[in-house]
Every structure is written in structure tokens, then in C-alpha cells.
C-alpha positions in Angstrom: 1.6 2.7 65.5 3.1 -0.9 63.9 1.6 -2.0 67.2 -2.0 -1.0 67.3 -2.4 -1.3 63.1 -1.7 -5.4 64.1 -4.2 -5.6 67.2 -6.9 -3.1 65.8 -6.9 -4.7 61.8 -4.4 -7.1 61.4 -5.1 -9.6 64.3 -9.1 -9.1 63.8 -8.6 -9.9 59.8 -7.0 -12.5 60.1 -9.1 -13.9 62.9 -12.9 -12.8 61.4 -11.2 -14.1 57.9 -11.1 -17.7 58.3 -14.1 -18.2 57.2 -16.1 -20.5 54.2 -17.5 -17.4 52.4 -14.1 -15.4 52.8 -11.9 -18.3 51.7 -14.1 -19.4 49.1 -14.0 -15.5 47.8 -10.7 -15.7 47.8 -10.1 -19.1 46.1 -12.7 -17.7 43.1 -10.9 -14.4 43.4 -7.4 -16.4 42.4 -8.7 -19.1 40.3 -10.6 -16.1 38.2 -7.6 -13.8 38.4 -5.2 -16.5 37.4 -7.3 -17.4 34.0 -7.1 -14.1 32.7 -3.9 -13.2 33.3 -3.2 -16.2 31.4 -5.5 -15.5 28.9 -4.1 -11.9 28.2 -0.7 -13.4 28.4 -1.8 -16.2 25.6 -3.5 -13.0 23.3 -0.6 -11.0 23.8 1.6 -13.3 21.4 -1.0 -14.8 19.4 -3.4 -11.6 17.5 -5.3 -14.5 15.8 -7.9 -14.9 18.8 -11.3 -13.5 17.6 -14.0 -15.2 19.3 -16.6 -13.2 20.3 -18.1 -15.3 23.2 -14.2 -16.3 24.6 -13.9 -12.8 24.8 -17.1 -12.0 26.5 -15.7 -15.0 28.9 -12.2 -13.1 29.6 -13.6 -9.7 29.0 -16.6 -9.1 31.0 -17.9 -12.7 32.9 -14.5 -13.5 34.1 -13.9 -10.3 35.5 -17.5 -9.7 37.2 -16.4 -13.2 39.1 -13.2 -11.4 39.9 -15.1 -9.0 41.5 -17.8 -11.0 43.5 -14.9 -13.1 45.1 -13.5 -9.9 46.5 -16.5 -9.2 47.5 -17.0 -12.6 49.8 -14.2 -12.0 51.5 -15.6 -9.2 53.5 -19.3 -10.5 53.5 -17.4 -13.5 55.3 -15.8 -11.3 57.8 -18.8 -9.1 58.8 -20.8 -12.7 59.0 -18.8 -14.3 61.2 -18.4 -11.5 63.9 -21.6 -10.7 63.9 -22.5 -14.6 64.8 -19.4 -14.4 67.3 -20.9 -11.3 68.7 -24.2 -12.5 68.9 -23.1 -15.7 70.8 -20.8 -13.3 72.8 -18.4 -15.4 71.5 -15.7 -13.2 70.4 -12.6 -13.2 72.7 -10.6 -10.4 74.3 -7.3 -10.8 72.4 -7.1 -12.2 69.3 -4.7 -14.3 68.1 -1.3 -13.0 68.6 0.6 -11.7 65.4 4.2 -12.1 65.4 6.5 -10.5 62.5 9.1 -12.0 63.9 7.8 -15.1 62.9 9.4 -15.9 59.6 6.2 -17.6 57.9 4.0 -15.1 59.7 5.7 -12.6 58.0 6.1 -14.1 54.6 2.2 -14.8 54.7 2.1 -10.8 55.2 4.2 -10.3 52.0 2.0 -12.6 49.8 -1.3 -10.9 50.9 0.4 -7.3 50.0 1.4 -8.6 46.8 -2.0 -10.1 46.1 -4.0 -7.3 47.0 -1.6 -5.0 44.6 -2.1 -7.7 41.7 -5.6 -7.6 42.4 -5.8 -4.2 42.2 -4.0 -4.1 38.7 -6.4 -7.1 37.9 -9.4 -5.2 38.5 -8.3 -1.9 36.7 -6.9 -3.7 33.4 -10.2 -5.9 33.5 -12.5 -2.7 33.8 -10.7 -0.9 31.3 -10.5 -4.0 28.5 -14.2 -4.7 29.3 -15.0 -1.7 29.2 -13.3 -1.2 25.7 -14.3 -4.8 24.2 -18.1 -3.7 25.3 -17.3 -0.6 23.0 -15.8 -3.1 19.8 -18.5 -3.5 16.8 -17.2 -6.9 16.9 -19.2 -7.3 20.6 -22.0 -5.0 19.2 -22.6 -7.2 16.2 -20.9 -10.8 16.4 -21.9 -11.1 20.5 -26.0 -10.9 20.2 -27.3 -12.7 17.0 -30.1 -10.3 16.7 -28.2 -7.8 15.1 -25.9 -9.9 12.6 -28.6 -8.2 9.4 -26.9 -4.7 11.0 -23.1 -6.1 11.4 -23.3 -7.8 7.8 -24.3 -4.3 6.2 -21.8 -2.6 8.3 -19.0 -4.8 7.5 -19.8 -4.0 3.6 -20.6 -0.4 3.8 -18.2 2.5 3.6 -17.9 3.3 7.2 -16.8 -0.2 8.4 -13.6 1.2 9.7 -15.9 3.3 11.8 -17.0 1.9 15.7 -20.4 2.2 16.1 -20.2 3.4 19.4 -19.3 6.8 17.2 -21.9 7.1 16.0 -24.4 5.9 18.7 -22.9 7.0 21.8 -22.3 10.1 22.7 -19.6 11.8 24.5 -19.2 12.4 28.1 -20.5 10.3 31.2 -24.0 10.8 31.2 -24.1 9.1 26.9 -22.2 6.2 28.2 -24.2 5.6 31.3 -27.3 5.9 28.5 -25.6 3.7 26.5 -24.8 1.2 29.1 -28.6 1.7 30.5 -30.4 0.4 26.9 -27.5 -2.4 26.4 -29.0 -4.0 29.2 -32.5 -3.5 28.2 -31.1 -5.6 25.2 -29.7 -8.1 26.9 -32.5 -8.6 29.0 -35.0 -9.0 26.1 -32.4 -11.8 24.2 -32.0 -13.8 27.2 -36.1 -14.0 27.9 -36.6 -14.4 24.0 -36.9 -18.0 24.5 -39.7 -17.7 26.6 -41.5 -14.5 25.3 -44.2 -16.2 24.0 -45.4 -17.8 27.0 -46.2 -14.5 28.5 -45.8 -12.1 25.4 -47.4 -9.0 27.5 -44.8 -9.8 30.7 -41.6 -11.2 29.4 -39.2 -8.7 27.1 -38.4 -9.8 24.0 -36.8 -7.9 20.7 -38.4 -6.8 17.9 -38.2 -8.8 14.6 -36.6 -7.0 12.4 -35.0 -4.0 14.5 -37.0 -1.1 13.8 -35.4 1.1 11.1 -34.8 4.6 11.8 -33.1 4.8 15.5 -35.5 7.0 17.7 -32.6 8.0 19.9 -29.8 8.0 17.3 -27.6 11.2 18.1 -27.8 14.0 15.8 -25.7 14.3 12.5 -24.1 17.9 13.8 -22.5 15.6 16.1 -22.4 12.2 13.8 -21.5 13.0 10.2 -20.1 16.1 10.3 -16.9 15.3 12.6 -15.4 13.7 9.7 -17.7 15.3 6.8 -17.6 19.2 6.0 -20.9 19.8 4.9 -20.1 24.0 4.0 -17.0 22.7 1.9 -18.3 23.1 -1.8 -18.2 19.5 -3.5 -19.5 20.3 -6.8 -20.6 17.5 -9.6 -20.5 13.3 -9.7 -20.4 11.2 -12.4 -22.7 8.1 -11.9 -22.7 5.1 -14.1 -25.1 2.7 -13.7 -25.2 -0.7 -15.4 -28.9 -2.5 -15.9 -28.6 -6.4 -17.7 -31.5 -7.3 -19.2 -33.5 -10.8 -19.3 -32.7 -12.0 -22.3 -30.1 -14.8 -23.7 -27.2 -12.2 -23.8 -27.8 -10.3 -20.8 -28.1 -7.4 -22.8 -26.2 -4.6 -20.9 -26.9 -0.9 -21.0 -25.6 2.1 -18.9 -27.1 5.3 -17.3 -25.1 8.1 -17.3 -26.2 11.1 -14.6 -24.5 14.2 -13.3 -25.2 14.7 -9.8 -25.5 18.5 -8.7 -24.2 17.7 -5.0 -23.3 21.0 -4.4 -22.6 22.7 -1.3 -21.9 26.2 -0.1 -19.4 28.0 -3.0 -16.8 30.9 -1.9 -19.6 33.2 -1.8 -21.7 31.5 0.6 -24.0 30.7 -1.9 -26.6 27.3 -1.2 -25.8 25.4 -4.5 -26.7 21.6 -5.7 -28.2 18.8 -3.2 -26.1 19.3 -0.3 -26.7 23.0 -0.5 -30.1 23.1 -0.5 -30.8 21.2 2.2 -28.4 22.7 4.8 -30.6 25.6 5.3 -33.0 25.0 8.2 -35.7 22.5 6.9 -38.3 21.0 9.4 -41.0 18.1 8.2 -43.7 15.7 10.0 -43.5 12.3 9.4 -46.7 10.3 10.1 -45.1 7.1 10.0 -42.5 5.2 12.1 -40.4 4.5 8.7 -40.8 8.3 8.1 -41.5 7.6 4.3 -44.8 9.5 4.7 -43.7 13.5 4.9 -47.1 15.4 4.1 -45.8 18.7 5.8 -42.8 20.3 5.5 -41.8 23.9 6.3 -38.6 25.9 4.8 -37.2 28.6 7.2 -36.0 31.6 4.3 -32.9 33.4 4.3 -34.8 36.5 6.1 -36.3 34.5 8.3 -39.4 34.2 7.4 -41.2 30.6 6.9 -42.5 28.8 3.9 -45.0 25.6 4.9 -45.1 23.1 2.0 -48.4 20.1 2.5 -49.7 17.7 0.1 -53.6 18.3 -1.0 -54.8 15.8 1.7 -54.1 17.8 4.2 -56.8 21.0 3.2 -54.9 23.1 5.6 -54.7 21.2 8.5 -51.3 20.4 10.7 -50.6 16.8 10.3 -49.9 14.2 14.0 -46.5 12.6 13.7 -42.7 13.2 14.5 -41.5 16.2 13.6 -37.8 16.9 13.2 -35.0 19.1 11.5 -34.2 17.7 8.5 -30.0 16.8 8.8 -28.2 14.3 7.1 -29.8 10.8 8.3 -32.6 12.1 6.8 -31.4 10.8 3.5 -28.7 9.1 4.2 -31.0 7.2 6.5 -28.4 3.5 6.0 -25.4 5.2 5.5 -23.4 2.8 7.6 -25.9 -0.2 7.1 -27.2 -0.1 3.3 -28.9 -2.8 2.6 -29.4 -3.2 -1.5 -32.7 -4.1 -3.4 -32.1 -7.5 -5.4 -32.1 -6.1 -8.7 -29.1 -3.7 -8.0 -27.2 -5.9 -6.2 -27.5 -8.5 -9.7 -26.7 -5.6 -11.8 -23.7 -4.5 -9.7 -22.0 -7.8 -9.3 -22.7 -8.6 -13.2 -21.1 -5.3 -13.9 -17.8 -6.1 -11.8 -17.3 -9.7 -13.3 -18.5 -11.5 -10.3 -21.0 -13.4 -12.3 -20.0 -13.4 -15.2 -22.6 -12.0 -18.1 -20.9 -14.2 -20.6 -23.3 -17.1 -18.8 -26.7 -17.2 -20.9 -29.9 -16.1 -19.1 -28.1 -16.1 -15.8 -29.7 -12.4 -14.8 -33.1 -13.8 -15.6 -32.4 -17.4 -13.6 -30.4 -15.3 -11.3 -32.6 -12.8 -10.2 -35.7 -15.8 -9.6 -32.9 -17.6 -7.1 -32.4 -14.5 -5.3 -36.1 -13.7 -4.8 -37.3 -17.0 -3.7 -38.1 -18.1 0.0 -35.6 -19.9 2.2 -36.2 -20.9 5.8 -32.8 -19.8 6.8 -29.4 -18.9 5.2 -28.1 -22.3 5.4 -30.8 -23.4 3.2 -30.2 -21.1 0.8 -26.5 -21.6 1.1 -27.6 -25.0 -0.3 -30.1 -24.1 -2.7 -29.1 -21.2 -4.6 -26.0 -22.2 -6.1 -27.4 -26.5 -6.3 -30.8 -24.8 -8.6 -28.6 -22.7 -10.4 -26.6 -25.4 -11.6 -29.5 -28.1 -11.7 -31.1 -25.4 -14.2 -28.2 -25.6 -16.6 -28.0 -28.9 -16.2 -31.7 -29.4 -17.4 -32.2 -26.4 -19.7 -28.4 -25.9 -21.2 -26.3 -28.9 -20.8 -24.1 -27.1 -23.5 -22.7 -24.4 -21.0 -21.9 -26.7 -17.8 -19.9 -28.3 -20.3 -18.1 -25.1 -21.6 -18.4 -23.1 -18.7 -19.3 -25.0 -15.9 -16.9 -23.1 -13.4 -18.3 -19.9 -14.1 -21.5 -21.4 -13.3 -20.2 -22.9 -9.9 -18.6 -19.2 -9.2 -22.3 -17.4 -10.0 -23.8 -19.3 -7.6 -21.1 -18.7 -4.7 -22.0 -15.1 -5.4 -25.8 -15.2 -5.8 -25.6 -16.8 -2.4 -23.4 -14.4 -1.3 -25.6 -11.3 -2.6 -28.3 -13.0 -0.7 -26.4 -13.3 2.7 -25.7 -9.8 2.8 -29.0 -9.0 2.3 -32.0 -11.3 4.0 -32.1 -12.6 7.1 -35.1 -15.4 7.5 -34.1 -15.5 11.4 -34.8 -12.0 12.0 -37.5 -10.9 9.1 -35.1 -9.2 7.1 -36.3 -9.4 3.3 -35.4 -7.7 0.4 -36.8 -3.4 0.8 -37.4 -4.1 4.6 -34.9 -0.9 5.2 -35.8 1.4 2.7 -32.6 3.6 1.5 -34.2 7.1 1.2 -30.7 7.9 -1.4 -32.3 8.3 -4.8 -35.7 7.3 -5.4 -35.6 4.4 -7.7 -36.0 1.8 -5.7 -37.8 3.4 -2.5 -39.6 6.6 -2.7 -36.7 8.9 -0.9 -36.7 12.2 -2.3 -40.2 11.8 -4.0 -41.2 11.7 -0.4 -41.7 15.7 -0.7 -40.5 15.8 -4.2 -43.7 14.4 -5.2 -45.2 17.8 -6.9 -48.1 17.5 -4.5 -46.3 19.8 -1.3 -47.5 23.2 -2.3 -47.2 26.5 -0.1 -50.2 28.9 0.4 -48.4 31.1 -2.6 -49.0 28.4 -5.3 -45.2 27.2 -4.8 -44.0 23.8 -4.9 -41.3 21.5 -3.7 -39.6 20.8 -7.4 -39.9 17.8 -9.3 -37.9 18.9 -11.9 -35.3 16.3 -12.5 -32.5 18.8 -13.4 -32.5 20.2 -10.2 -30.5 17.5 -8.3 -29.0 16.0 -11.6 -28.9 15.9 -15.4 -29.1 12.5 -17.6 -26.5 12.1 -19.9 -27.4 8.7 -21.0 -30.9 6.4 -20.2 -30.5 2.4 -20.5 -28.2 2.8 -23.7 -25.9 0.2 -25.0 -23.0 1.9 -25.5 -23.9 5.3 -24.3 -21.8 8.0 -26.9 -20.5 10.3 -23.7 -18.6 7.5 -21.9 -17.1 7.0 -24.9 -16.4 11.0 -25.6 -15.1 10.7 -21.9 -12.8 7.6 -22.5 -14.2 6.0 -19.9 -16.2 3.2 -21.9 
């Protein structure tokens, strides 16, 4: 058997190998093979490595060349005896193989060795690429377009959270999905430099990335593995704090209950969350679904209550229509995205800026909402007007408090780089946030008074419904107090 394995493959291998294409397969095969190794070796005792494009290098390029040179070496062999054969060139006995021969056979050893490092090569490269494609640090810091998404992520509550949680599904046929509109991706950021020469041919990437995900994977599957929607939750206390426009900054809070509910021991639909777990259906007709004329309430006996706006006289809206779940409100739960004036008032309220500073709110708030060509302009800008406006207007508080000054603008520009994007026609309320509807018109999207059923019903506008107000814009509001919180 030793016999025939070295004139039927061993002799012919070795004979149809020595070729350009094989050896050059197998000289990118080691060089490649080589270079990661060392690389993993090097990251292995140093955790400080963090580079998205070394790691798409050592991760995924590397290893595809890794791959290809493997693949020459056979491409090389099939080549060169089909030319043989064609030129009936190939003899009758190949070169004799002698183990025996001490080099001979230590050249044996080295190619068995090789081929069971390569092996381990290719699986530990798979399985790392496979798993660095998976990291939100290659989702968001690998492809530019999507650093508005990453920036938001990194800020939001679920930044400990991969995104491939919550956008890939389970089981082969998600990934392969997955994997499948990656490329798309890719394929539309590498032609991006040349979409406008052919804008109906080449692929390019929309500017901003549409806002809600068509394909996004439902909340049963998304939210509710770590959530429990059906565990009663009961009543928040929100604080708000608004600074006004005026030399002081004049502070004042709103204090509201929050009825977020759930389902109680009994079963019973209570508050927010409660109300909206019971089977809810709607038609958006736009792609932002902030238009909801028509929405229809499936009742506890079964039966169905169909709620539309005045326009409609009757009539079925065209549009998406969908079962209301979670998204529906928490539409940027991982990727909020805050309106100017809230993220002033928030970072005021924490001592970021401080409100000690006279009129910054009013100066602050005209820095954040001005145009910039890019971040790095603004970088430059915001905090260089902020002080150049002290400087000019109230030389008295550079000189008294010029380093709260220097920190405001650090943090306007820092509001602002969490929250616009000139590169990718991100502005401030681009992504609406359908929480709330101060800012954006979220609930007042169908509780607007105007969706009435057939029976004179109608979606509640009634503010005590989801919440009660303790407090509206007052200074020192007398319940925070009675609370001991203020």
C-alpha cells in the first residue's frame, strides 16, 4: 500500500508540483500564514491593538490570501499535466521517491507538518474572521458611512450590546442573509467614488442611512430576550431640567409620573407598556412611518376596532402595514440621537457646562445650531466663537472664569459630535425619536384626537393616561422638595 500511495500521488505531486503557479501558491501561502501567526502571537500579549483596518488586514484580507495560495498550488498541478499531456509529454515513471533517502524523507515530514499548520491556519482564521466580521467595532469603525450609527451606539444604553443581536438572526440561513447585504454594502462604498459618473449603473449608499430598518428582525425576538414585557413595571419619576435665555440661565424643572405599566398579577393590561401589548396593527404612509392615519385594535374577544383620521372618509389608506411591537416607539433605542435643545439642557443640568457662565444657553444653543462643513471645522469653531464671544461681549468672565469657558466649549463640541454628521447628512431631528412627543410627534402620531372608530371612539389624548405632571417649568418645583430629592 506504502508502495502504490508513492507512485500513484506521491511521485505525480511532486512531479506536476514544480511548477510557477504551485510554488508561487505556496510561497504566498507561507509568507501570508507566517504574518498572522505573528500577528496573533504579537495580540496575544499586547490587548492594546484596536485598529480597525489592521484588523481587517489580519482578520479577513490576510486570510482570503491564505486561502488563494492553497488554491494555486493545485491550479498549478492540473495546468501543467494537462500541457504535459497535451504535448504527450508526460513520462512513464515519474521520478523515483526514495524514503530511504534522508532529505527525501525529511522534505516529507515538513510538507506533513505544513499542511497540518495550514489546516489550523485556515480554521483559527475562519473562525476570528468570522467573529471580528461579527464585532460592532468592524460594523461601525471599519465603513465610515456608519460612524452617525456607531457614535449613538457607543452613547446609548445598549452599547455593551453587539449589533449583530439585534440585526442578525439566529441560525444559518440569518447569517448567510446577513453576510449576503454586507456585501451589497461593501460594494456600494467601494464604487461611491465613482457613483456619480453613472448614478443609474454604479451602487452607491444612501446619505443619511434610511431610518427605520426595513428588514430589522422583530422585537419578540430583539427586545424581549433580555426585556420581560408581561413583568408589571409600575410608575417612573422623570425630572426634566429646561435653562432659559437669559443672563442667569434661569433653571426650572418638570416633574412627570410615567404610568409604564405592564400586565399586574391578575393579567390585567395596565399603563403604557400594557396597553400596547395587546395586538395593535397600523399603516404607515411614509418611509419614516411618522404618518399613521389607520390603525386597528384587535379586543379582548376578538373582535376588531379600526381607528382613521377624518381624511380618510372611510377609505383604507396605501402604505406599510405592520404589528405594532416595541421598535415602534422605541424606534432609536440603541442609536438615539438627541434634539439640540435637550442635549444643552442635559449637559447644563449635570455640570458639564457650567450654568454659572452668563448667557452661555442662549450663545450656546446659536453655536450648536450653526452650519459646519465637517466636524473638524466645528471642532475648531465652536469652542474658538464661544470664547471670541466672551472676549468681545464680557471680557469680565474670561477673566474670572475663563476655564469654565474653555471646558463649555469642549462640550458644545462634543454635544455636536455625537449628534451631526456634515459627511453623511446627518442634522439635528434627521432620526426622529418616536419616545415622547415633545420634540417629534411620536405618540401624537395616533394620539392626535383625530383617529376615531365607526362608534364615535377615539385613540385618547388625555395626558393622564400615559402620565401625570407634578410640576411644569417651575423653579424650584414644591414635590421634589416634599420628595427630598431637590
Amino acid at each position: 500500500m506504502l508502495e502504490k500511495f508513492r507512485q500513484n500521488w506521491v511521485r505525480p505531486a511532486l512531479f506536476f508540483g514544480n511548477n510557477p503557479i504551485s510554488l508561487l501558491g505556496g510561497a504566498i501561502t507561507t509568507a501570508a500564514g507566517v504574518t498572522m501567526i505573528s500577528y496573533w502571537v504579537i495580540e496575544l500579549f499586547s490587548r492594546s491593538i484596536n485598529n480597525p483596518y489592521l484588523n481587517i488586514i489580519f482578520y479577513l484580507i490576510l486570510p482570503a490570501l491564505f486561502i488563494v495560495g492553497l488554491g494555486l498550488i493545485p491550479i498549478g498541478v492540473f495546468l501543467r499535466r494537462r500541457n504535459l499531456r497535451a504535448a504527450g509529454a508526460i513520462p512513464s515513471e515519474f521520478p523515483k521517491v526514495d524514503l530511504n533517502d534522508r532529505i527525501f524523507r525529511h522534505g516529507v515530514d515538513i510538507v506533513l507538518v505544513a499542511t497540518i499548520i495550514n489546516l489550523l491556519v485556515v480554521s483559527i482564521a475562519s473562525y476570528r474572521g468570522a467573529a471580528y466580521m461579527d464585532s460592532p467595532q468592524f460594523c461601525g469603525q471599519a465603513c465610515h458611512v456608519m460612524k452617525p450609527e456607531y457614535t449613538a451606539y457607543l452613547v446609548s444604553p445598549h452599547s455593551h450590546v453587539a449589533c449583530v443581536e439585534c440585526h442578525i438572526g439566529t441560525g444559518a440561513e440569518s447569517y448567510v442573509e446577513a453576510k449576503i447585504n454586507g456585501t451589497k454594502q461593501l460594494i456600494e462604498v467601494t464604487t461611491h467614488p465613482f457613483a456619480h459618473l453613472a448614478p443609474n449603473i454604479i451602487p452607491n449608499y444612501p446619505e443619511p442611512i434610511p431610518s427605520p430598518v426595513r428588514n430589522l428582525r422583530p422585537a419578540r425576538e430583539i427586545c424581549e430576550s433580555c426585556h420581560t414585557p408581561d413583568r408589571f413595571v409600575g410608575e417612573k419619576l422623570l425630572v426634566k431640567s429646561t435653562f432659559a435665555d437669559d443672563e442667569q440661565n434661569s433653571e426650572t424643572q418638570t416633574v412627570v409620573v410615567l404610568h409604564l405599566g405592564g400586565v399586574d398579577s391578575l393579567s390585567h393590561l395596565t399603563g403604557i407598556h400594557g396597553i400596547h401589548l395587546g395586538h395593535i396593527e397600523y399603516i404607515a404612509t411614509d418611509e419614516e412611518r411618522q404618518t399613521i392615519p389607520w390603525v386597528e385594535k384587535t379586543n379582548a374577544d376578538g373582535s376588531k376596532t379600526v381607528f382613521a383620521t377624518a381624511a380618510l372618509k372611510g377609505a383604507t389608506p396605501q402604505g406599510e402595514r405592520r404589528v405594532m411591537d416595541c421598535i415602534d416607539c422605541h424606534n432609536r433605542a440603541a442609536h438615539s440621537m438627541q434634539t439640540p435643545e435637550d442635549a444643552l439642557n442635559r449637559a447644563m443640568a449635570e455640570g458639564a457646562i457650567s450654568p454659572k457662565i452668563p448667557w452661555v444657553h442662549k450663545e450656546g444653543m446659536e453655536l450648536l445650531k450653526a452650519t459646519y462643513p465637517s466636524q473638524e471645522v466645528a471642532s475648531e469653531k465652536i469652542p474658538a466663537e464661544l470664547i471670541a464671544y466672551y472676549r468681545s461681549q464680557h471680557p469680565e468672565v474670561l477673566t474670572t472664569q475663563a476655564s469654565l469657558v474653555d471646558a463649555a466649549g469642549k462640550e458644545l463640541y462634543r454635544i455636536y459630535s455625537q449628534n451631526v454628521f456634515p459627511s453623511m447628512k446627518v442634522t439635528w431631528g434627521t432620526h426622529p425619536n418616536n419616545i415622547g412627543h415633545m420634540s417629534y410627534p411620536g405618540c401624537f402620531r395616533c394620539h392626535d384626537g383625530d383617529h376615531t372608530a365607526n362608534d364615535g371612539k377615539s385613540i385618547p389624548q388625555d395626558c393622564s393616561v400615559c402620565h401625570n405632571l407634578l410640576a411644569v417649568d417651575e423653579p424650584h418645583p414644591q414635590v421634589l422638595k416634599d420628595l427630598g430629592i431637590n
